[in-house]
C-alpha positions as CSV (number, residue, x, y, z in Angstrom):
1,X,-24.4,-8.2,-4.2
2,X,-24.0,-6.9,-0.8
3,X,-27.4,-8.4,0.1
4,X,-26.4,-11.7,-1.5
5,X,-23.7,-12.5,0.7
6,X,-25.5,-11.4,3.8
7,X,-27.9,-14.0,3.3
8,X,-25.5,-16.9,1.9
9,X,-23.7,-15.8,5.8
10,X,-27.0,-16.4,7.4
11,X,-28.2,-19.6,5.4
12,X,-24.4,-20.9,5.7
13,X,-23.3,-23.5,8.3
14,X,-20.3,-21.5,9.1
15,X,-22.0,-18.6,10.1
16,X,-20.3,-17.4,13.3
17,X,-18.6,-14.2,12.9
18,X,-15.2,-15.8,13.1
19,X,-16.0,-18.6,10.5
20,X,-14.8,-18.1,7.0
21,X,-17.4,-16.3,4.6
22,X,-17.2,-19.1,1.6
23,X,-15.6,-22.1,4.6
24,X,-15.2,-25.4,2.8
25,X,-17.2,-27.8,4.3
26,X,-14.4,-30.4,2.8
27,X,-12.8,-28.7,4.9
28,X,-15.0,-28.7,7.8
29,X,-15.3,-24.9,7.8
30,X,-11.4,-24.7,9.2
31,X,-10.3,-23.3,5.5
32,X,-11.8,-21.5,3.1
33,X,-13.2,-23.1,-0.9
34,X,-10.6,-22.6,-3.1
35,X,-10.2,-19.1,-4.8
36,X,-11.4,-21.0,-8.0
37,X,-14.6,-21.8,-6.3
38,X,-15.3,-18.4,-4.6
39,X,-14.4,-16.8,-8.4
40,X,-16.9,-18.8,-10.2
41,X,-19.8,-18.0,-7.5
42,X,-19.4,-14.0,-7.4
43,X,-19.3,-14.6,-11.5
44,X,-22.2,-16.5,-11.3
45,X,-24.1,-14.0,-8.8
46,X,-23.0,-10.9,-10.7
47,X,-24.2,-12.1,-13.9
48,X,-27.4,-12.7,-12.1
49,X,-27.7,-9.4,-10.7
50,X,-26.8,-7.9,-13.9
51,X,-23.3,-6.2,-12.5
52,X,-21.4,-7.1,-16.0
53,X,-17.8,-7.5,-15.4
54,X,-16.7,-8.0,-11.7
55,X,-12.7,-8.9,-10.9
56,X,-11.4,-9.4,-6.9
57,X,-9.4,-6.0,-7.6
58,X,-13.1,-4.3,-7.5
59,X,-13.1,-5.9,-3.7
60,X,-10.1,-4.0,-3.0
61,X,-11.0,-0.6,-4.0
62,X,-14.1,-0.9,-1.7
63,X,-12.5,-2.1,1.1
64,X,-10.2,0.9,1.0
65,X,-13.1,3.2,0.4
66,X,-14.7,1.8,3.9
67,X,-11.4,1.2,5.6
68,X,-11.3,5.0,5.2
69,X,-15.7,5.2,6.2
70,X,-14.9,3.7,9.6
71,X,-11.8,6.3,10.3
72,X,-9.0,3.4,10.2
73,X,-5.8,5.5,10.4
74,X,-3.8,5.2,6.8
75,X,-0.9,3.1,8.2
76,X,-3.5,0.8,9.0
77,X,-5.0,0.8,5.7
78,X,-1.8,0.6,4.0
79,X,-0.8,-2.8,6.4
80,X,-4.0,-4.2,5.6
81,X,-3.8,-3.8,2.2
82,X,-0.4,-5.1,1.9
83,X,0.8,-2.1,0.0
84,X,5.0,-1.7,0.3
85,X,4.3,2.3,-0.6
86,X,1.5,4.2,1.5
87,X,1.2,6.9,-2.2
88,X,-0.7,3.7,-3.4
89,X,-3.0,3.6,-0.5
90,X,-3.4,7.3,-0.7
91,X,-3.6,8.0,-4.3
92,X,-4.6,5.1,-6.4
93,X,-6.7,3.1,-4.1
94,X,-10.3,4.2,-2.5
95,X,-12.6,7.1,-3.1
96,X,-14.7,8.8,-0.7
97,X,-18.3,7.7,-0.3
98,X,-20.9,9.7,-1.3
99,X,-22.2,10.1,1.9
100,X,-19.5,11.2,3.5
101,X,-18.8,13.4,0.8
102,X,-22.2,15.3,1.2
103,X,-21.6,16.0,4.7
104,X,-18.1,16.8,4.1
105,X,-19.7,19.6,1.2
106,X,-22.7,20.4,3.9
107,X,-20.4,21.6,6.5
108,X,-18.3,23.6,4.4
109,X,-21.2,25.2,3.1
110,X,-22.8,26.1,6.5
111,X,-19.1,27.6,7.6
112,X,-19.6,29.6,4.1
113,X,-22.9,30.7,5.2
114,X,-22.1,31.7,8.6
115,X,-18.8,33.5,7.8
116,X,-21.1,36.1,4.9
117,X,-23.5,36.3,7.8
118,X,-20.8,37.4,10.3
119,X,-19.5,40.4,7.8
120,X,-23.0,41.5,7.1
121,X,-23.6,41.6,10.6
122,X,-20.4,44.1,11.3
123,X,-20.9,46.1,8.1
């Protein structure tokens, strides 16, 4: 999907980096299509990519998720997001990307592995 839209951005005539990513060109690019229109093209591309089901709330959820990648502070996220409670930023919204969570497990592990090595060292 991700690839998708990176190349509807590139083949688009609204493709500055301020420009909206579905602009209406009834619009001349200054609005975007209507949400109808966006809705039925992500329904059409994820039935062609095989995805299955796909609703805007999935958008959501991933946003939060790399919000949180790129080390936006919580407040932020919470703002962004539009949520009037920051325990539905924190707890219901976003998961921690697999990368991130490898490295997270990685260093935890190598202070492990240090610290056993420290007390067989003074034993």
């Amino acid at each position: 999907m991700l690839e998708g839209l990176k190349e509807w951005k590139q083949l688009t005539q609204f493709s500055e980096t301020d420009d909206w990513m579905f602009a209406s060109p009834v619009k001349i690019g200054r609005l975007p299509i209507s949400y109808s229109g966006v809705w039925q093209a992500l329904k059409k591309a994820a039935a062609r990519a095989g995805i299955g089901h796909l609703s805007s709330h999935t958008f959501r959820h991933t946003h939060r998720s790399w919000l949180d990648a790129v080390g936006t502070p919580i407040g932020v996220q919470q703002k962004l997001l539009r949520h009037a409670d920051i325990r539905t930023t924190m707890n219901v919204y976003g998961t921690a990307a697999a990368a991130e969570m490898a490295i997270a497990s990685g260093k935890v592990t190598r202070l492990a592995l240090n610290g056993a090595q420290a007390e067989r060292k003074v034993s």
